[in-house]
N, CA, C and O atoms as a Maestro MAE file, in Angstrom:
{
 s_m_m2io_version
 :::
 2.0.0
}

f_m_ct {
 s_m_title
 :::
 protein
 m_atom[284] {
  # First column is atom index #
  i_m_mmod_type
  r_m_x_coord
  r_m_y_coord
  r_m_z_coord
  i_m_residue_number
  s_m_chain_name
  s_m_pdb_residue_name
  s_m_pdb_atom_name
  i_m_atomic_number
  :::
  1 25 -0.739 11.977 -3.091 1 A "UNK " " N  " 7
  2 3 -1.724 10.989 -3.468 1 A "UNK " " CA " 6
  3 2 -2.997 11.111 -2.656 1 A "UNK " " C  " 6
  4 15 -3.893 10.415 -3.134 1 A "UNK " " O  " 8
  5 25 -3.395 11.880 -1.420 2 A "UNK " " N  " 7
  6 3 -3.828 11.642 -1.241 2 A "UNK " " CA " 6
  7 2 -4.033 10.816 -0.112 2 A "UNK " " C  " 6
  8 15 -5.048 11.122 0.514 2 A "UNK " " O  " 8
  9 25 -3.467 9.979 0.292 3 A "UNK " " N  " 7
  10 3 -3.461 9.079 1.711 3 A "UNK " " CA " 6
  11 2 -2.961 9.493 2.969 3 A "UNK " " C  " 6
  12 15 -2.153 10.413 3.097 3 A "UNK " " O  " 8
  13 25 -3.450 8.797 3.937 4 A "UNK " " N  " 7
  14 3 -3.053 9.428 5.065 4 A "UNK " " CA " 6
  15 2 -1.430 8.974 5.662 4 A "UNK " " C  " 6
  16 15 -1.056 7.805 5.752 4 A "UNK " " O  " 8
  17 25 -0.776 9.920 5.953 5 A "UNK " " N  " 7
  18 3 0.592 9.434 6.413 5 A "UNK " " CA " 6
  19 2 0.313 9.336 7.476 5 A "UNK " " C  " 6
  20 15 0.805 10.226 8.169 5 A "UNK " " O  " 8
  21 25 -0.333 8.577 8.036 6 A "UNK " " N  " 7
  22 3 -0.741 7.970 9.908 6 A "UNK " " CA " 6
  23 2 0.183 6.647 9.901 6 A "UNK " " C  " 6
  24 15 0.864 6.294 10.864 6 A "UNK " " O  " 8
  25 25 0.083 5.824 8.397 7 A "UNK " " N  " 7
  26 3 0.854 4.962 8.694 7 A "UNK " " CA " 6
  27 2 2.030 4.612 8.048 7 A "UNK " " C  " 6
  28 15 2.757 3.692 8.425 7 A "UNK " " O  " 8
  29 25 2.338 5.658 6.623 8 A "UNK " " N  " 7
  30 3 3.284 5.483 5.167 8 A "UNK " " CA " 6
  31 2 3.509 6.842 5.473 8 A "UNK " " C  " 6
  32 15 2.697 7.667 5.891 8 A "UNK " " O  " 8
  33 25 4.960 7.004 5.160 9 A "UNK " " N  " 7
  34 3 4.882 8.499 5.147 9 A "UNK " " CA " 6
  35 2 4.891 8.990 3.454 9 A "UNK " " C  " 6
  36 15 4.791 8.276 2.456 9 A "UNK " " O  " 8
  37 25 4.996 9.981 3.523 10 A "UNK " " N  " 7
  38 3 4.758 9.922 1.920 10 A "UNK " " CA " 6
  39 2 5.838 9.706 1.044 10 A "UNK " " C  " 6
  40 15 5.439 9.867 -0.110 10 A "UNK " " O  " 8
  41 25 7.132 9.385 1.091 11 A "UNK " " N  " 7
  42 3 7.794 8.697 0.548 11 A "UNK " " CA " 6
  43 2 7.475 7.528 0.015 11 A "UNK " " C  " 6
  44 15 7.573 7.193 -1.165 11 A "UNK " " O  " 8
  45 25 6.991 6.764 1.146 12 A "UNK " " N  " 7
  46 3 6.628 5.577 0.902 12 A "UNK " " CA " 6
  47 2 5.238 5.289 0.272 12 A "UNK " " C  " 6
  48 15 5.086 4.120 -0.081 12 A "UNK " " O  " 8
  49 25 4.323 6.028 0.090 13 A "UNK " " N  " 7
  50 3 3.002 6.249 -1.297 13 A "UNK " " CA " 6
  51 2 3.720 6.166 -1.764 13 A "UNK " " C  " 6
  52 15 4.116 5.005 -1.864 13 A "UNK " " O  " 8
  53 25 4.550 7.245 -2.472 14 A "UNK " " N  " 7
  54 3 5.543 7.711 -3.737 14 A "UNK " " CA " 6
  55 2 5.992 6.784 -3.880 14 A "UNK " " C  " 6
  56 15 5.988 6.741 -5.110 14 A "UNK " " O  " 8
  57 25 6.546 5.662 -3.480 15 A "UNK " " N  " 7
  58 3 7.074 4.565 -4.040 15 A "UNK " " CA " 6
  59 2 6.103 3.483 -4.650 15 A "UNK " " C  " 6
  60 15 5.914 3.013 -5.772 15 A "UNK " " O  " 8
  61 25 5.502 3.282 -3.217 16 A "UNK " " N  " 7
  62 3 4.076 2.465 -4.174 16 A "UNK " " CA " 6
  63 2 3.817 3.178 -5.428 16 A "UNK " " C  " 6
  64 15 4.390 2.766 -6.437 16 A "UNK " " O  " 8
  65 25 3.371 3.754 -5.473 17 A "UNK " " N  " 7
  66 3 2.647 4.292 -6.961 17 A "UNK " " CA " 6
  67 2 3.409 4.498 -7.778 17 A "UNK " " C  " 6
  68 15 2.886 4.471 -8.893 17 A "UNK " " O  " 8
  69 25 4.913 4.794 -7.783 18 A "UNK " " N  " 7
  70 3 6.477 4.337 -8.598 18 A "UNK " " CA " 6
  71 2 5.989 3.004 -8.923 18 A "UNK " " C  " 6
  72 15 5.734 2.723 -10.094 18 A "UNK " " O  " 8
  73 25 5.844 2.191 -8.017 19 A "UNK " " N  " 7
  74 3 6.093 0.645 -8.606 19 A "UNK " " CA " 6
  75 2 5.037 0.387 -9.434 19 A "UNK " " C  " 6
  76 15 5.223 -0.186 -10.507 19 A "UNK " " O  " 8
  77 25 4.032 0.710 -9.102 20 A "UNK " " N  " 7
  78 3 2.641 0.433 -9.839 20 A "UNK " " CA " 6
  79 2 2.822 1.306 -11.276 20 A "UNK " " C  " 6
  80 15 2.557 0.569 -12.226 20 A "UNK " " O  " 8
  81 25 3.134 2.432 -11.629 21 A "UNK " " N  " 7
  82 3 3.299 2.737 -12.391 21 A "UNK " " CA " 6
  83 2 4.324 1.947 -13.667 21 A "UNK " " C  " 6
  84 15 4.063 1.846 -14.866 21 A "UNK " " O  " 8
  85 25 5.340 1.538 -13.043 22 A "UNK " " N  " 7
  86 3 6.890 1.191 -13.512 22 A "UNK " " CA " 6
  87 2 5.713 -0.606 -13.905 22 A "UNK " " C  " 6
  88 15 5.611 -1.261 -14.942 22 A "UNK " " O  " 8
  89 25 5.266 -0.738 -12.944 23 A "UNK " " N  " 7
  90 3 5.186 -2.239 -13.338 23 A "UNK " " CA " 6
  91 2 3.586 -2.744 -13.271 23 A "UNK " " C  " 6
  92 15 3.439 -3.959 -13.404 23 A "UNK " " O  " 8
  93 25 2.885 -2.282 -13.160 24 A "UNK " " N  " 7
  94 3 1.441 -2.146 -13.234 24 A "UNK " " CA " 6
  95 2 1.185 -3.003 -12.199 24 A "UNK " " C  " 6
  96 15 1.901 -2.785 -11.222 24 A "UNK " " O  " 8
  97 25 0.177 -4.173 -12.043 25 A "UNK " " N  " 7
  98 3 -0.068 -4.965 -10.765 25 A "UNK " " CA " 6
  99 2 0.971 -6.324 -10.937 25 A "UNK " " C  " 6
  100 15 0.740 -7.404 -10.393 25 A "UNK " " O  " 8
  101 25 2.271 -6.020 -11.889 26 A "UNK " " N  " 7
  102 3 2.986 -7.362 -11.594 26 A "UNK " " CA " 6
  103 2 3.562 -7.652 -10.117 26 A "UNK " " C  " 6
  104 15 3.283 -7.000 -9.110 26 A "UNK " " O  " 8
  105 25 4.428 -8.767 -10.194 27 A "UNK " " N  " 7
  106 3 4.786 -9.263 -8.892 27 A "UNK " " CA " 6
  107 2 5.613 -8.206 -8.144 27 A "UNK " " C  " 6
  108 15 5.531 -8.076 -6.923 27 A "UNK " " O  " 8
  109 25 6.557 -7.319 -9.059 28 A "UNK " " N  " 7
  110 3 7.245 -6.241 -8.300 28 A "UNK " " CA " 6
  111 2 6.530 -5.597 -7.529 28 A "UNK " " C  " 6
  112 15 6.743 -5.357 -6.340 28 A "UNK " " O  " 8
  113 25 5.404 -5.205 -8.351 29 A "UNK " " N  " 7
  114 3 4.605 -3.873 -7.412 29 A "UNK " " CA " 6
  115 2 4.090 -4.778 -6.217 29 A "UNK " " C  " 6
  116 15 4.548 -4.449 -5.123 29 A "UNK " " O  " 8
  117 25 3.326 -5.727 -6.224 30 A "UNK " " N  " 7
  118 3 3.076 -6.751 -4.864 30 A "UNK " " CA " 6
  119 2 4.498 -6.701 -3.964 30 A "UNK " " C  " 6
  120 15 4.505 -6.274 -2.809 30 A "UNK " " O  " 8
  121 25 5.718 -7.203 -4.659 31 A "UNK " " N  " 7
  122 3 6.745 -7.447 -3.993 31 A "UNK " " CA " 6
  123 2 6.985 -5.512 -3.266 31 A "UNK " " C  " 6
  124 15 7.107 -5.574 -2.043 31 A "UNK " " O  " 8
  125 25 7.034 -4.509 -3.624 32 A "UNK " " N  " 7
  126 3 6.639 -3.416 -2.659 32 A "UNK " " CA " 6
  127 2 5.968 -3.364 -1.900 32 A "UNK " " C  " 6
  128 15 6.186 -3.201 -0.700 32 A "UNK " " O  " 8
  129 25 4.735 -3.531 -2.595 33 A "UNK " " N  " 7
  130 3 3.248 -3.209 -1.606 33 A "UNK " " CA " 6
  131 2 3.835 -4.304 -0.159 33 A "UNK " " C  " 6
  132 15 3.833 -3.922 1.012 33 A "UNK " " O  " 8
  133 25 4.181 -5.340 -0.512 34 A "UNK " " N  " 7
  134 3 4.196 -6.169 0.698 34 A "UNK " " CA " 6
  135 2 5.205 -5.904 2.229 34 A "UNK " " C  " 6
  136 15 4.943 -5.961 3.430 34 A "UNK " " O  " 8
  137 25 6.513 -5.580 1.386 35 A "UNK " " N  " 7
  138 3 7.409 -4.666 1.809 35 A "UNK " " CA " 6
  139 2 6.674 -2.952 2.635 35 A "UNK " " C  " 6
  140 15 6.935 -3.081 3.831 35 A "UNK " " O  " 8
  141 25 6.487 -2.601 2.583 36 A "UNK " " N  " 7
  142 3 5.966 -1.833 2.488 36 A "UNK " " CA " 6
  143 2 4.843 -1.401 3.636 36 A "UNK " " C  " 6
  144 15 4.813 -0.291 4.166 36 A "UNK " " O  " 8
  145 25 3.540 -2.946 4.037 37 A "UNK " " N  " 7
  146 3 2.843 -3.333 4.481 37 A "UNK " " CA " 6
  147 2 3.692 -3.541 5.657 37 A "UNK " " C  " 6
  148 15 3.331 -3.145 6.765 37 A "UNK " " O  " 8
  149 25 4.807 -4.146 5.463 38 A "UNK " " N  " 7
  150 3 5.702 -4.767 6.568 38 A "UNK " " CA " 6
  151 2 6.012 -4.315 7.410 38 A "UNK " " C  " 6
  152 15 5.997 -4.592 8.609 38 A "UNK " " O  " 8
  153 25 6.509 -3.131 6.523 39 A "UNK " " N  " 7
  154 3 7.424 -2.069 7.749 39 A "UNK " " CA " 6
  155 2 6.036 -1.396 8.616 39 A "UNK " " C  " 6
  156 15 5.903 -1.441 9.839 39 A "UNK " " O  " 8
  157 25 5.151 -0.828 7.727 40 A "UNK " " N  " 7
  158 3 4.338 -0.411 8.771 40 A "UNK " " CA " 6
  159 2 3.738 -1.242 9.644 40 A "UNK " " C  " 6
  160 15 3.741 -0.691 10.745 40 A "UNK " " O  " 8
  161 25 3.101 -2.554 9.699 41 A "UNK " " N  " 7
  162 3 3.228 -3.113 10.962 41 A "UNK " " CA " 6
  163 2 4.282 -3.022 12.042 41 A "UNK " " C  " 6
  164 15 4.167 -2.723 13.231 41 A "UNK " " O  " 8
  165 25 5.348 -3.359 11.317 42 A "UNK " " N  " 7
  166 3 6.751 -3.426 12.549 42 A "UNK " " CA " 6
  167 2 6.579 -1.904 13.371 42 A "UNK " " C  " 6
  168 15 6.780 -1.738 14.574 42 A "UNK " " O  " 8
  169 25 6.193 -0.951 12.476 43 A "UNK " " N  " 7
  170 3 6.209 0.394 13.438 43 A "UNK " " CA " 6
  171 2 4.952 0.548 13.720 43 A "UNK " " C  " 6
  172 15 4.869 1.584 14.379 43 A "UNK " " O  " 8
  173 25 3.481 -0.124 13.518 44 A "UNK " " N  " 7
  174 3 2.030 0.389 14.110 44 A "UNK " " CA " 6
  175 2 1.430 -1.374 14.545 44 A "UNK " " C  " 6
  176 15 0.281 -1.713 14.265 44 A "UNK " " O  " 8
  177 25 2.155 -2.074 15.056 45 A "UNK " " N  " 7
  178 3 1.453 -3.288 15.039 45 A "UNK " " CA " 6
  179 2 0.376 -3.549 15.428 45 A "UNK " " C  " 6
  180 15 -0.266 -4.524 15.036 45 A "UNK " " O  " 8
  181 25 -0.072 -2.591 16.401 46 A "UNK " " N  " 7
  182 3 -1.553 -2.460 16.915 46 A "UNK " " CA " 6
  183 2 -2.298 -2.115 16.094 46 A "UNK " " C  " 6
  184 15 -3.491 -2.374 16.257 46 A "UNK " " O  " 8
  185 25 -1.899 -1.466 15.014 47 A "UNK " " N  " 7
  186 3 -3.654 -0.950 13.865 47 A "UNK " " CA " 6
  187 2 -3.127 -1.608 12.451 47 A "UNK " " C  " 6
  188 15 -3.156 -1.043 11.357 47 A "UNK " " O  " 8
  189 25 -2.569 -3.130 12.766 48 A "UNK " " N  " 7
  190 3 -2.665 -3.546 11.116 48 A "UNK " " CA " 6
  191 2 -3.653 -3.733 10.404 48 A "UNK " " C  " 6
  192 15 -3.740 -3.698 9.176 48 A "UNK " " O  " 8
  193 25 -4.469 -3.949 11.226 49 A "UNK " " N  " 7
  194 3 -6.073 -3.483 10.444 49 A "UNK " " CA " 6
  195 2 -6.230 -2.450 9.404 49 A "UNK " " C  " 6
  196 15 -6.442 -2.469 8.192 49 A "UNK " " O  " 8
  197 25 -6.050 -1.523 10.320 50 A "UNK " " N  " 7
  198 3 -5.710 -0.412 9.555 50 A "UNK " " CA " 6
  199 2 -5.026 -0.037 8.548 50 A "UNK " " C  " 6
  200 15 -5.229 0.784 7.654 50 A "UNK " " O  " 8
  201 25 -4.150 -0.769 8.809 51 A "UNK " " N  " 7
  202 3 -2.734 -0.417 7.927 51 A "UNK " " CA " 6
  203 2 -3.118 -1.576 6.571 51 A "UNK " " C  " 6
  204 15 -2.429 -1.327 5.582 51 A "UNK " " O  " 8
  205 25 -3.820 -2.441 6.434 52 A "UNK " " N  " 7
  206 3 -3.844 -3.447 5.748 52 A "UNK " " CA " 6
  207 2 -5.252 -3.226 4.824 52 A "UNK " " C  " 6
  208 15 -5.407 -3.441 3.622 52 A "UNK " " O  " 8
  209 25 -6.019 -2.826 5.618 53 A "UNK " " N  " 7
  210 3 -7.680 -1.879 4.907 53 A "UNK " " CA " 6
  211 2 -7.005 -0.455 3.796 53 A "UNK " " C  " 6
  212 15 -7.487 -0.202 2.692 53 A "UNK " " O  " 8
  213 25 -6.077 0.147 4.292 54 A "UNK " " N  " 7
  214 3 -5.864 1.444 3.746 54 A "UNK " " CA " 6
  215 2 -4.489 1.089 2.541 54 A "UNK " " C  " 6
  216 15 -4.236 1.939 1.687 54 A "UNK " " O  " 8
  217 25 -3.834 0.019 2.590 55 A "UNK " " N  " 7
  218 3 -2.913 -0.524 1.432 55 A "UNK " " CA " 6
  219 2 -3.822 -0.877 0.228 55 A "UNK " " C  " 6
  220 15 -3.786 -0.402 -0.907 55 A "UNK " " O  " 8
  221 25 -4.662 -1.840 0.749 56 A "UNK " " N  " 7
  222 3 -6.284 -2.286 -0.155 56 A "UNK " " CA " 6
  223 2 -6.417 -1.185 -1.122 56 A "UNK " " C  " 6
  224 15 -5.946 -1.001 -2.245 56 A "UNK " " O  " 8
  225 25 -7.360 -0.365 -0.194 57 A "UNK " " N  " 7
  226 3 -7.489 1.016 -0.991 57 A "UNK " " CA " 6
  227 2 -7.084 1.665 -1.565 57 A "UNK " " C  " 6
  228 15 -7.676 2.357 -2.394 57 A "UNK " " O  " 8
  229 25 -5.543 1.665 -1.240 58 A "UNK " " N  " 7
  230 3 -4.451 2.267 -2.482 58 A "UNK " " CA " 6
  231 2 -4.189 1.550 -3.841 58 A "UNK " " C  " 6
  232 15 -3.919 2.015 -4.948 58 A "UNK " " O  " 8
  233 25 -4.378 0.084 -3.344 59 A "UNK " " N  " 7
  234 3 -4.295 -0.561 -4.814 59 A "UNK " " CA " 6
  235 2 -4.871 -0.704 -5.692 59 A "UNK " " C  " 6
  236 15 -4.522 -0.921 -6.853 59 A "UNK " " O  " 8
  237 25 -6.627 -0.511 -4.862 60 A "UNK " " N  " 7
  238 3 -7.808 -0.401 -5.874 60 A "UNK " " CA " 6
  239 2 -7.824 0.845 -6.162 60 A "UNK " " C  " 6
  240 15 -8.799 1.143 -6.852 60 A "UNK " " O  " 8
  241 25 -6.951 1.927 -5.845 61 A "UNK " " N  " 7
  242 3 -7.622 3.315 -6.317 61 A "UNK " " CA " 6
  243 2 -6.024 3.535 -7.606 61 A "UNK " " C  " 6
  244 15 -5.720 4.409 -8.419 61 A "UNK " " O  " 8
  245 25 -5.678 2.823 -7.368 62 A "UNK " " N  " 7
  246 3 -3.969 3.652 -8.400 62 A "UNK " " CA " 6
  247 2 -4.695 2.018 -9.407 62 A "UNK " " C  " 6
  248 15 -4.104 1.949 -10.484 62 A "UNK " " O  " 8
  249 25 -5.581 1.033 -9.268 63 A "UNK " " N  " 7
  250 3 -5.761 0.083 -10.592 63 A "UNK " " CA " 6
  251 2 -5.284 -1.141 -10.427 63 A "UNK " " C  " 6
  252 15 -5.561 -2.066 -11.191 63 A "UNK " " O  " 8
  253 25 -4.520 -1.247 -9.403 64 A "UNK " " N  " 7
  254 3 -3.963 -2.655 -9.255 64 A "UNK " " CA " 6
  255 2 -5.279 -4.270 -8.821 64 A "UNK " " C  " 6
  256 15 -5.195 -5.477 -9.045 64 A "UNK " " O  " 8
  257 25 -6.225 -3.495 -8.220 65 A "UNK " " N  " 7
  258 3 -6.991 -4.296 -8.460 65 A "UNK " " CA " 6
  259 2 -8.596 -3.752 -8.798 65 A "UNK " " C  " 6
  260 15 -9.053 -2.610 -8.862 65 A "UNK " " O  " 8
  261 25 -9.187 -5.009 -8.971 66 A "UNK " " N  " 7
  262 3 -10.561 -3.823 -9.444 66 A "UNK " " CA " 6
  263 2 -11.402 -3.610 -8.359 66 A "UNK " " C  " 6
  264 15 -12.151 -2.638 -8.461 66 A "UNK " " O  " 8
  265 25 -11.495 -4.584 -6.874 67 A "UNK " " N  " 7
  266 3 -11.836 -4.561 -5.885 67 A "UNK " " CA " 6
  267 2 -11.142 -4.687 -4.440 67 A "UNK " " C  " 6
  268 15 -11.077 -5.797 -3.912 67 A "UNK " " O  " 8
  269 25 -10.681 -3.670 -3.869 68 A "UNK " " N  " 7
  270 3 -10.409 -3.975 -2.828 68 A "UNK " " CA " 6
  271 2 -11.448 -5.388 -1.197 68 A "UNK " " C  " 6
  272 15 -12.643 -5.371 -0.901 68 A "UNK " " O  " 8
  273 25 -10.674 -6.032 -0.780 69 A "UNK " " N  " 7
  274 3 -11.309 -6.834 0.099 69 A "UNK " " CA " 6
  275 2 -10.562 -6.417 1.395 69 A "UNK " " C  " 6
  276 15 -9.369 -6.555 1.667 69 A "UNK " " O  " 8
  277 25 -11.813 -5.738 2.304 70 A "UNK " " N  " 7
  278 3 -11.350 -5.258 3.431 70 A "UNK " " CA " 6
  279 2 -11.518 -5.995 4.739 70 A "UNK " " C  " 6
  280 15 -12.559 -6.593 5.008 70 A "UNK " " O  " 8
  281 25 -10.576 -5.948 5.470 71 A "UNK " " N  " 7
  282 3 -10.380 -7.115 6.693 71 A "UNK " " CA " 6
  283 2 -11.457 -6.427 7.955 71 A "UNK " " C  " 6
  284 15 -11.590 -7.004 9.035 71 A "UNK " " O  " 8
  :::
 }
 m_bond[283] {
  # First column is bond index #
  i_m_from
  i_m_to
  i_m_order
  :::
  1 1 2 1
  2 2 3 1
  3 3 4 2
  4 3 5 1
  5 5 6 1
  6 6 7 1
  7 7 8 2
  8 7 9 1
  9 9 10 1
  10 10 11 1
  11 11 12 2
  12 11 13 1
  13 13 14 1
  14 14 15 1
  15 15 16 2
  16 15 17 1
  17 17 18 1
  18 18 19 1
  19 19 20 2
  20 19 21 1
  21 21 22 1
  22 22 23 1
  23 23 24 2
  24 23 25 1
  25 25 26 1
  26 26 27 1
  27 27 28 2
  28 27 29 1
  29 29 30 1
  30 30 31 1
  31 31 32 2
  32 31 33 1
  33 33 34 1
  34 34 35 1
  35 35 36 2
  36 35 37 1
  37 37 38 1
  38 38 39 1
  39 39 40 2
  40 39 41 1
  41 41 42 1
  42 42 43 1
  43 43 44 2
  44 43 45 1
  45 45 46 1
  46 46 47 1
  47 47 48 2
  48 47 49 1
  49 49 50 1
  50 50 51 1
  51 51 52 2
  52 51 53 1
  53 53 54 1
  54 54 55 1
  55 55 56 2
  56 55 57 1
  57 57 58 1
  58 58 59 1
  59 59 60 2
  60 59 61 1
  61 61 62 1
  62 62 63 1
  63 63 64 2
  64 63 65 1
  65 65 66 1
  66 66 67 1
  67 67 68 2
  68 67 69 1
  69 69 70 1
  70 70 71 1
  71 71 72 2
  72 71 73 1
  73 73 74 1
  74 74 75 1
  75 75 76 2
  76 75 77 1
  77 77 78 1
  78 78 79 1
  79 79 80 2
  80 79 81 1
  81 81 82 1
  82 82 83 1
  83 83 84 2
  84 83 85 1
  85 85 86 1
  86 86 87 1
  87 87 88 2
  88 87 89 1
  89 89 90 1
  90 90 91 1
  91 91 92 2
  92 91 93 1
  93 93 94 1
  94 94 95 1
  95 95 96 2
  96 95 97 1
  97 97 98 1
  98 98 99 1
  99 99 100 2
  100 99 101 1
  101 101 102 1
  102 102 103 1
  103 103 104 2
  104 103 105 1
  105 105 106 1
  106 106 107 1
  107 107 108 2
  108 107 109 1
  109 109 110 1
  110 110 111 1
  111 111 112 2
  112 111 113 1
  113 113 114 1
  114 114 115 1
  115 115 116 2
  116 115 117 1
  117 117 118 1
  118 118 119 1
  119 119 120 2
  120 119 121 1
  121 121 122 1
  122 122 123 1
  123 123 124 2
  124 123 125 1
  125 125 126 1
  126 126 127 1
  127 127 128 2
  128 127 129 1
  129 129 130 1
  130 130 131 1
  131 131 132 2
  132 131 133 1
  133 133 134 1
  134 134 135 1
  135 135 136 2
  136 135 137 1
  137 137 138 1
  138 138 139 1
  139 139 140 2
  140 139 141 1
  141 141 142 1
  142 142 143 1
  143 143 144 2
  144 143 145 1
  145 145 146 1
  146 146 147 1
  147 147 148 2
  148 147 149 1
  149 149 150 1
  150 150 151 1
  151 151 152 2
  152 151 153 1
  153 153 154 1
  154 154 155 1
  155 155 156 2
  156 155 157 1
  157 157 158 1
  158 158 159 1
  159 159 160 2
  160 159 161 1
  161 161 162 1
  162 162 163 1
  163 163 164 2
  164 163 165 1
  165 165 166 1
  166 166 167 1
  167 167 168 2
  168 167 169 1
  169 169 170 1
  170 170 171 1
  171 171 172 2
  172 171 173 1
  173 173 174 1
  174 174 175 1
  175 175 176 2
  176 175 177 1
  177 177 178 1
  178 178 179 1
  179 179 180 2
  180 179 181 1
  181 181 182 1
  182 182 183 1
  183 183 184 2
  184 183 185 1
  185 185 186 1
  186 186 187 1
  187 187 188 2
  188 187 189 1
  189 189 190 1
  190 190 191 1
  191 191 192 2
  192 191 193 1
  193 193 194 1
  194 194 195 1
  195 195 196 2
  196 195 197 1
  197 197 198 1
  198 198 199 1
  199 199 200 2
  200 199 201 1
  201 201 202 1
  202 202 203 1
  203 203 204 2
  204 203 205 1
  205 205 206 1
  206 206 207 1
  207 207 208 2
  208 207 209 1
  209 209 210 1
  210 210 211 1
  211 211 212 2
  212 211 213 1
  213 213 214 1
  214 214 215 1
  215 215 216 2
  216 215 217 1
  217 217 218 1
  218 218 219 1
  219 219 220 2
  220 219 221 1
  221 221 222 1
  222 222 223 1
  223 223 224 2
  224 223 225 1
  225 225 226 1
  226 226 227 1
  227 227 228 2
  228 227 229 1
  229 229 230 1
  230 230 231 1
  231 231 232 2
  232 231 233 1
  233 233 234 1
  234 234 235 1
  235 235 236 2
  236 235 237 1
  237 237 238 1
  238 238 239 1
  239 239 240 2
  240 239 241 1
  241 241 242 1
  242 242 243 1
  243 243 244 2
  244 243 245 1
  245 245 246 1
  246 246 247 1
  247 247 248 2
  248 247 249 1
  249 249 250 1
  250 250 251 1
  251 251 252 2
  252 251 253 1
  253 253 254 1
  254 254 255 1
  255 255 256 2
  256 255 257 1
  257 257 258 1
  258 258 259 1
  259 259 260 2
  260 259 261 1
  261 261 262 1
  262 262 263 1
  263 263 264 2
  264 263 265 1
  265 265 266 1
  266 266 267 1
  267 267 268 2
  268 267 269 1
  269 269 270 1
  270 270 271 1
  271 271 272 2
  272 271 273 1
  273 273 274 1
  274 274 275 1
  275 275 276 2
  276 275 277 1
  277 277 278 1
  278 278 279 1
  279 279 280 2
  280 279 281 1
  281 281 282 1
  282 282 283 1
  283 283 284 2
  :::
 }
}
């Protein structure tokens, strides 16, 4: 996809964009994305910034939203 595995490894894109695909921006794909968001804090808690700016971006770039809002 494209993203940096600094904080998802790429399994975990591959799933996001599974869910988004499978379910477009319904609650499942949120219910991943959030999941998802989670774990990488628990393992980078110092750059959730980061980690929370660059989820954004994945959702506005695979359609889930039409604008990302960055922290």
């Amino acid at each position: 996809m494209g993203y940096s595995a600094q904080y998802l490894a790429n399994e975990e894109w591959m799933e996001l964009h599974a869910a988004y695909v499978a379910h477009g921006s319904g609650p499942e794909f949120w219910q991943v994305y959030q999941e998802l968001q989670q774990a990488a804090v628990a393992r980078h808690g110092e750059a959730r910034i980061h980690i929370v700016n660059e989820l954004a971006r994945a959702a506005e770039h695979m359609g889930a939203i039409h604008q990302a809002i960055l922290v």
